[in-house]
Backbone as a chain_set.jsonl record, in Angstrom:
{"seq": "XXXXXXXXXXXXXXXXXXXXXXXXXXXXXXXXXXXXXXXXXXXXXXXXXXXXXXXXXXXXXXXXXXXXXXXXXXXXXXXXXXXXXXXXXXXXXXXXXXXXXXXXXXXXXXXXXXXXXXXXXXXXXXXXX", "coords": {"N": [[-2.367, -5.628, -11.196], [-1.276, -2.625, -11.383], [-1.341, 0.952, -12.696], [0.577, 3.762, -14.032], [0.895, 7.043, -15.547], [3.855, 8.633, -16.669], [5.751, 11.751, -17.311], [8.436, 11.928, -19.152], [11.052, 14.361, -17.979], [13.372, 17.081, -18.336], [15.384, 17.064, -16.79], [15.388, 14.571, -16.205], [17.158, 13.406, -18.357], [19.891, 12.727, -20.052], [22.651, 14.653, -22.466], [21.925, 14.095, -25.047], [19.405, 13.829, -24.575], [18.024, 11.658, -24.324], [16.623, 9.587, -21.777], [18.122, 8.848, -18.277], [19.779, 5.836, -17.795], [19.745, 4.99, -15.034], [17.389, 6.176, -14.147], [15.191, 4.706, -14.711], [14.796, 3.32, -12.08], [13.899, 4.849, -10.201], [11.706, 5.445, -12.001], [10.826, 2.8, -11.124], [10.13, 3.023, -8.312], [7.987, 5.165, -8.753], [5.953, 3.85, -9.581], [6.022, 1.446, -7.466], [4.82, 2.735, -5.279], [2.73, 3.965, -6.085], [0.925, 1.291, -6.365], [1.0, 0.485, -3.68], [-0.693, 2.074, -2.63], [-2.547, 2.063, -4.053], [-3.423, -0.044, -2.964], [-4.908, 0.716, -0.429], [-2.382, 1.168, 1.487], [0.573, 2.994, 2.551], [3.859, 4.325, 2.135], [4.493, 5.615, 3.985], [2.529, 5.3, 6.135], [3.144, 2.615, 6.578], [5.41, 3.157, 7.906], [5.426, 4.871, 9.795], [3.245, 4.499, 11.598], [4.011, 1.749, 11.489], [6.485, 1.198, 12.232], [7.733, -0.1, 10.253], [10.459, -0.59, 7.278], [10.964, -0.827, 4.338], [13.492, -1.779, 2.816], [14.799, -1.799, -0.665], [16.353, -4.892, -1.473], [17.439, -6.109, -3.529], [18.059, -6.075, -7.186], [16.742, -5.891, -10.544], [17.236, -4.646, -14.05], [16.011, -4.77, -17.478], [16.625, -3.174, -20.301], [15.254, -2.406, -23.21], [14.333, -0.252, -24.783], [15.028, 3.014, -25.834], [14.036, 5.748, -23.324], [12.7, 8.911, -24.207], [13.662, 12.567, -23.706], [10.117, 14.31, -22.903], [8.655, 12.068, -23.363], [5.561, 10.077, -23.401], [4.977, 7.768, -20.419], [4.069, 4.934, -19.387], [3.786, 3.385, -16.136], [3.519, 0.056, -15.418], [2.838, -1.727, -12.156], [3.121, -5.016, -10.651], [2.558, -7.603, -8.67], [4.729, -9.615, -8.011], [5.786, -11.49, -5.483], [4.646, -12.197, -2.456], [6.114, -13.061, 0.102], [6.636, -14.044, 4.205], [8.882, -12.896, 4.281], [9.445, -11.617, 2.96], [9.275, -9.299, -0.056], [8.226, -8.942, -3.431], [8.44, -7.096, -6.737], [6.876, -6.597, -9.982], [8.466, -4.583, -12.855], [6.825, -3.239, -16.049], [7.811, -0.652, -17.915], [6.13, 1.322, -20.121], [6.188, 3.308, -23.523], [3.592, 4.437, -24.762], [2.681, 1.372, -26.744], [4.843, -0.155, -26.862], [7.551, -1.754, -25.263], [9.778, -0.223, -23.171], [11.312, -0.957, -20.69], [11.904, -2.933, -18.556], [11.589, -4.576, -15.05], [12.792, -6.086, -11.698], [12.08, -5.338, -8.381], [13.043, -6.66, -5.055], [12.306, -6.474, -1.372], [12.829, -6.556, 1.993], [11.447, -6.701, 5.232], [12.369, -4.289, 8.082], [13.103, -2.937, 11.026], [13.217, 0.133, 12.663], [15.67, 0.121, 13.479], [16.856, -1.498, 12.26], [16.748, -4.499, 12.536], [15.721, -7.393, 11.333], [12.272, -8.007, 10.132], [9.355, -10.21, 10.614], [7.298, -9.685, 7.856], [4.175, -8.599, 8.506], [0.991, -10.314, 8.662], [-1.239, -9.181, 7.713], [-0.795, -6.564, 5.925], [0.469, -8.433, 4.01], [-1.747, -9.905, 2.905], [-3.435, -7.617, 1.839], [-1.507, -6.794, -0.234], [-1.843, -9.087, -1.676], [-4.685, -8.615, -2.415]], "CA": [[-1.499, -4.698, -11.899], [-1.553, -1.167, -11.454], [-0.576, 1.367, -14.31], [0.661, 4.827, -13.758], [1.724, 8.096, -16.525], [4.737, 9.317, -16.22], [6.055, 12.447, -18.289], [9.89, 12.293, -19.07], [11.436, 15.347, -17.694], [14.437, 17.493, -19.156], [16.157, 16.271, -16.063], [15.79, 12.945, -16.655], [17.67, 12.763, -19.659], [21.29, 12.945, -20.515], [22.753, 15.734, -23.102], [21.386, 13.598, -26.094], [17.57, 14.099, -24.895], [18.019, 10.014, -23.915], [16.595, 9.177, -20.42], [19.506, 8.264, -18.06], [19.418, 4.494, -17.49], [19.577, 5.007, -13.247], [16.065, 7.049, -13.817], [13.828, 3.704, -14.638], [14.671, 2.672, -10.649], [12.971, 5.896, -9.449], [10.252, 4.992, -12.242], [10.311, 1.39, -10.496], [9.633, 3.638, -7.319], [6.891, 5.604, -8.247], [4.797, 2.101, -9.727], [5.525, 0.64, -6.529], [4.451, 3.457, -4.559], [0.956, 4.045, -6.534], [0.351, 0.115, -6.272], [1.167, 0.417, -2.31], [-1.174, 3.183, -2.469], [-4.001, 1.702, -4.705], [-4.219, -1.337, -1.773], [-4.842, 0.845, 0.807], [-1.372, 1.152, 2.204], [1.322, 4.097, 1.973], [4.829, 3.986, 2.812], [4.461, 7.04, 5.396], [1.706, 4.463, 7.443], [4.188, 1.756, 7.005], [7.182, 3.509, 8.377], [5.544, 5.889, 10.743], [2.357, 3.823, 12.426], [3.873, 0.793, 12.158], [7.911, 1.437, 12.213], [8.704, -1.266, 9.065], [10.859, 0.128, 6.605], [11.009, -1.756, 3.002], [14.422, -1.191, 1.895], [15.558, -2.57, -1.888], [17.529, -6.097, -1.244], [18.009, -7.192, -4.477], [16.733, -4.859, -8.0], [17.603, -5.958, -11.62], [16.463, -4.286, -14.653], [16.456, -4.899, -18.846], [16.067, -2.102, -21.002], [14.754, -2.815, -24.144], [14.763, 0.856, -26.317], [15.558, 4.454, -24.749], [12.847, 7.114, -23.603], [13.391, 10.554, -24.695], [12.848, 14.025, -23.003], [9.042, 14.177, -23.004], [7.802, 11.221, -23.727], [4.785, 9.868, -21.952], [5.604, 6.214, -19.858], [3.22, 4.291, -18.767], [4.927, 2.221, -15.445], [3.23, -0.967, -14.841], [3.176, -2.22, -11.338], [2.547, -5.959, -10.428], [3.006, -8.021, -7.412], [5.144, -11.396, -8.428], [5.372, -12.253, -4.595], [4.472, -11.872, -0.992], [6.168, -14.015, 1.584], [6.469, -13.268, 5.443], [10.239, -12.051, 4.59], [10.309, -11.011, 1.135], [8.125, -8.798, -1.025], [8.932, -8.812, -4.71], [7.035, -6.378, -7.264], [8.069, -6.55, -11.474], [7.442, -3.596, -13.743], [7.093, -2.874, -16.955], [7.774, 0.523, -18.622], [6.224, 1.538, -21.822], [5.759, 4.345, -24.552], [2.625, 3.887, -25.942], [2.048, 0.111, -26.936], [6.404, -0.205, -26.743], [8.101, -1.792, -24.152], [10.713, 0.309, -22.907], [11.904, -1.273, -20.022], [11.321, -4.178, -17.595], [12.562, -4.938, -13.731], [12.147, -5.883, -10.496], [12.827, -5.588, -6.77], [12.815, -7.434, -4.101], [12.516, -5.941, -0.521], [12.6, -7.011, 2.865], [11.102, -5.726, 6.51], [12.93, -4.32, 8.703], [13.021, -1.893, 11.817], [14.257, 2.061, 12.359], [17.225, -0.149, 14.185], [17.881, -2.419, 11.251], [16.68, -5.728, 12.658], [14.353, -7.92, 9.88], [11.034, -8.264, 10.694], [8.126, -10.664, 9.538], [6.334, -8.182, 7.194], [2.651, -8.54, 9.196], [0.065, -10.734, 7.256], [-2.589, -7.715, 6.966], [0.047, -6.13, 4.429], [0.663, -9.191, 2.879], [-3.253, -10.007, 2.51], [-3.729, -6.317, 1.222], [-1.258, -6.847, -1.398], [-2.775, -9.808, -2.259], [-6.545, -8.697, -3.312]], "C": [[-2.053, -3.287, -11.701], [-0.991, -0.441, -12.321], [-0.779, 2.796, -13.825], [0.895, 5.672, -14.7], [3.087, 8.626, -15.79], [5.17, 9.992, -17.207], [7.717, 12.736, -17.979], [10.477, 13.998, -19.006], [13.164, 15.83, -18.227], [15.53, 17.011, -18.091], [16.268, 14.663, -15.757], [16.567, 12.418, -17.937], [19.408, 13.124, -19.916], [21.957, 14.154, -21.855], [22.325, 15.782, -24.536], [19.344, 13.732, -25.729], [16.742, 12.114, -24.35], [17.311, 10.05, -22.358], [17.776, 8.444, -19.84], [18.95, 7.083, -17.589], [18.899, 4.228, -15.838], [17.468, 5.558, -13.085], [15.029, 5.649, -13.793], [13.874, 3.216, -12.959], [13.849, 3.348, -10.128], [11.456, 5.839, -10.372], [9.674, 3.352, -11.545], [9.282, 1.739, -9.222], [7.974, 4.011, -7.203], [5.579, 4.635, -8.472], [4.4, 1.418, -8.43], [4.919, 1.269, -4.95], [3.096, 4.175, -4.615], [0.727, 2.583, -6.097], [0.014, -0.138, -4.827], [-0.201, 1.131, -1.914], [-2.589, 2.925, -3.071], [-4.242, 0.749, -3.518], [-4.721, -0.939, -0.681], [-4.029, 1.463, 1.685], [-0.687, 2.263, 1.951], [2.83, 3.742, 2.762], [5.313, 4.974, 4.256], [4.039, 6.301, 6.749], [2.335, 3.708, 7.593], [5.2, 1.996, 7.871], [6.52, 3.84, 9.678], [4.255, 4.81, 11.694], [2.879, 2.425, 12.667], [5.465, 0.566, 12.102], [8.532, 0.275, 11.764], [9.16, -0.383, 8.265], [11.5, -0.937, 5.291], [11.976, -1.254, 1.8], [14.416, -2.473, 0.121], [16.37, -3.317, -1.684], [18.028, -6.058, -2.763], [16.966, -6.127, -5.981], [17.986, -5.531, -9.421], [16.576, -5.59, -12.921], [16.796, -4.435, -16.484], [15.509, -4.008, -19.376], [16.611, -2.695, -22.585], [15.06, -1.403, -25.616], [14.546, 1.834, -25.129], [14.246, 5.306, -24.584], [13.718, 8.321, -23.76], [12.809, 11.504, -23.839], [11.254, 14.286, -24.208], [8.157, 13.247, -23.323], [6.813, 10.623, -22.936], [4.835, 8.461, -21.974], [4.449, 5.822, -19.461], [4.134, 3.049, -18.24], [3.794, 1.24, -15.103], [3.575, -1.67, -13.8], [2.907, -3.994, -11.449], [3.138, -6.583, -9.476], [3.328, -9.55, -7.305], [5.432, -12.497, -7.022], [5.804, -11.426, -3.197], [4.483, -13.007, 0.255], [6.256, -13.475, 3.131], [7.522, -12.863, 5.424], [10.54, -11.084, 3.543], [8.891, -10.537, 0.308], [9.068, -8.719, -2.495], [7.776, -8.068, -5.68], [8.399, -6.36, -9.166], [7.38, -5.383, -11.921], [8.112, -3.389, -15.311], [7.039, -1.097, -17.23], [7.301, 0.828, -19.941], [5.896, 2.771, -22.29], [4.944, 3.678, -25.31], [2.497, 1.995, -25.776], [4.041, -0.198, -26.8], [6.845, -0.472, -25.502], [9.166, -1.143, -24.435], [12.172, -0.243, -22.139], [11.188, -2.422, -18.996], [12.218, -4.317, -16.304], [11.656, -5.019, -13.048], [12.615, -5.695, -9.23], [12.517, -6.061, -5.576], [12.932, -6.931, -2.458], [12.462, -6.365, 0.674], [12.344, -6.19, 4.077], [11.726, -5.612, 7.136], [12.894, -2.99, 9.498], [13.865, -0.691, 11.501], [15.494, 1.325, 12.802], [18.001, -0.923, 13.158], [17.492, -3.7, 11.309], [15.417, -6.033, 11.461], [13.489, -8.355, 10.684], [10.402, -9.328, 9.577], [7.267, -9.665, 9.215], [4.964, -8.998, 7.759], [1.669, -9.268, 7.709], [-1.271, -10.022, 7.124], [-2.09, -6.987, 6.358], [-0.144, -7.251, 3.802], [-0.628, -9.79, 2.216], [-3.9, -8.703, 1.862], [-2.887, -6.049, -0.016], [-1.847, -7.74, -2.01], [-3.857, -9.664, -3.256], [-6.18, -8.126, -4.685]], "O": [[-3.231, -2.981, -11.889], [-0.048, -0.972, -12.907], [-1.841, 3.18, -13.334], [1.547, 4.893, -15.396], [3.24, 8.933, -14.608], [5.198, 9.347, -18.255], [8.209, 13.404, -17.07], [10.299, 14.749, -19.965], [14.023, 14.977, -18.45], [16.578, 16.561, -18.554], [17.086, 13.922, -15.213], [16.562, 11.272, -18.388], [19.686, 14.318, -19.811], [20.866, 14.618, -22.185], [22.263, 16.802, -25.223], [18.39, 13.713, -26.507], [15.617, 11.651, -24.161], [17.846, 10.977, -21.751], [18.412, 7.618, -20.495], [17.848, 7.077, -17.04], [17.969, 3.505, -15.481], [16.642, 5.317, -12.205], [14.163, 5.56, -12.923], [12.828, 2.685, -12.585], [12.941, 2.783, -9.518], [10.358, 6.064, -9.863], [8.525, 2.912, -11.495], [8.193, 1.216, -8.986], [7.101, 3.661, -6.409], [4.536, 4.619, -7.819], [3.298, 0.971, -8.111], [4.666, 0.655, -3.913], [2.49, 4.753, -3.713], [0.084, 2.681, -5.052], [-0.984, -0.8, -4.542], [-0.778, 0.75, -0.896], [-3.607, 3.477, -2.654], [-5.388, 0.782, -3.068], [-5.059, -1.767, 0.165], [-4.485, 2.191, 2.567], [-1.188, 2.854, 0.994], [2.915, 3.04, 3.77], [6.18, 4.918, 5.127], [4.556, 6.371, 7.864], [2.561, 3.553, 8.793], [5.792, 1.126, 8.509], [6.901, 3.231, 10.677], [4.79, 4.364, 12.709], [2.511, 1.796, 13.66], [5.68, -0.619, 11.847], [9.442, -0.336, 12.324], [8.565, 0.695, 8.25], [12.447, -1.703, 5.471], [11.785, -0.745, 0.695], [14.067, -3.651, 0.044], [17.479, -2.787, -1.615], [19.242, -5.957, -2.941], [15.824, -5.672, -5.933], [19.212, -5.637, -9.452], [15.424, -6.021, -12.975], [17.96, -4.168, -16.781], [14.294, -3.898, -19.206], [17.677, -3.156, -22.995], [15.604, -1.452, -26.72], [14.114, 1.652, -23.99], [13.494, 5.535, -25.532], [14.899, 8.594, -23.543], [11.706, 11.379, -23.307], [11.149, 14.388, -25.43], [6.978, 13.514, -23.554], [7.061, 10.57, -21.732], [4.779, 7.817, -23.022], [3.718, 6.753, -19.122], [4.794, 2.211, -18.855], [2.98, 1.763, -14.341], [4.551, -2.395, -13.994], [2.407, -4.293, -12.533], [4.304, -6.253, -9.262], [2.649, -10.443, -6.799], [5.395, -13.725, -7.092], [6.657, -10.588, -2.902], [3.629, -13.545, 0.959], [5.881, -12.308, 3.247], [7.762, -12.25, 6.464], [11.383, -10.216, 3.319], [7.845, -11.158, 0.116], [10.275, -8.496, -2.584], [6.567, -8.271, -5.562], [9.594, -6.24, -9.435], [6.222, -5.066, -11.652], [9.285, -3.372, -15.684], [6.177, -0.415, -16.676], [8.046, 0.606, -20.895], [5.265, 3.47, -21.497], [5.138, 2.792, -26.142], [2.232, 1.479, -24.69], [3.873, -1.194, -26.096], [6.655, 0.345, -24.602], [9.682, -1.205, -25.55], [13.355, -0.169, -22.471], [9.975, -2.571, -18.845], [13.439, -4.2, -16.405], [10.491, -4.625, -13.109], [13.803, -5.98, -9.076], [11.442, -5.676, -5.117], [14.128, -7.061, -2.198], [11.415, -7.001, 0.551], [12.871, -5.079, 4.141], [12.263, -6.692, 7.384], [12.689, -1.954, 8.865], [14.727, -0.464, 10.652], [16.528, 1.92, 12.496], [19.221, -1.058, 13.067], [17.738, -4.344, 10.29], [14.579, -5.297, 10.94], [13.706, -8.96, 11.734], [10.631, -9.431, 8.372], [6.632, -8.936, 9.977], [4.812, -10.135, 7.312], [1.61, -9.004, 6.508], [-2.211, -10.404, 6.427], [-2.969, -6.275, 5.873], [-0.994, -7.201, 2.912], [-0.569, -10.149, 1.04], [-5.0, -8.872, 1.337], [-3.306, -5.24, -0.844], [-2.487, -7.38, -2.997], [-4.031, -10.19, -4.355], [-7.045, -8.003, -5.552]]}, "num_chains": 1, "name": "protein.A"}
């Protein structure tokens, strides 16, 4: 598990001061983009040294109670699985000791042309540890 801050921004929130519901995907983002990033890995070296690209197949998320403009998040990464086609990562969101929000997404490899690749097992052994 990896665990990130995040500070709700006045543009993240709707005209009530609410966070807009679409925003926890881009907090799914930046969890799974520190966790990528705590193993070692980045999605820049992924794309650009080794030309995989780990779009979002499949993403579903339950929100639990609303964040507000400014509140501070703590996104929980974790890595529920790593096969040779399919990466899957869940996260929690919270304020404080409060779950906020929960989801996950599921992604698969695939070239700059589009074709699916086997995601390489020195990623999938680096998510692993």
């Amino acid at each position: 598990m990896i665990a990130v801050n995040y500070r709700v921004i006045y543009g993240d929130t709707d005209c009530g001061g609410v966070m807009y519901y679409g925003t926890y995907l881009r907090l799914f983002e930046i969890g799974r983009t520190e966790f990528l990033r705590a193993k070692g890995l980045s999605y820049r070296e992924i794309e650009e040294k080794r030309g995989i690209i780990l779009p979002v197949v499949e993403v579903w998320a339950k929100y639990r109670a609303s964040a507000k403009y400014d509140d501070l998040l703590t996104i929980k990464t974790y890595l529920k699985e790593a096969k040779s086609y399919k990466i899957t990562f869940f996260y929690e969101i919270y304020r404080s000791e409060e779950l906020l929000a929960e989801g996950e997404t599921s992604h698969v490899a695939i070239s700059k042309e589009g074709k699916i690749l086997r995601i390489p097992k020195d990623i999938l052994d680096l998510l692993s540890l």
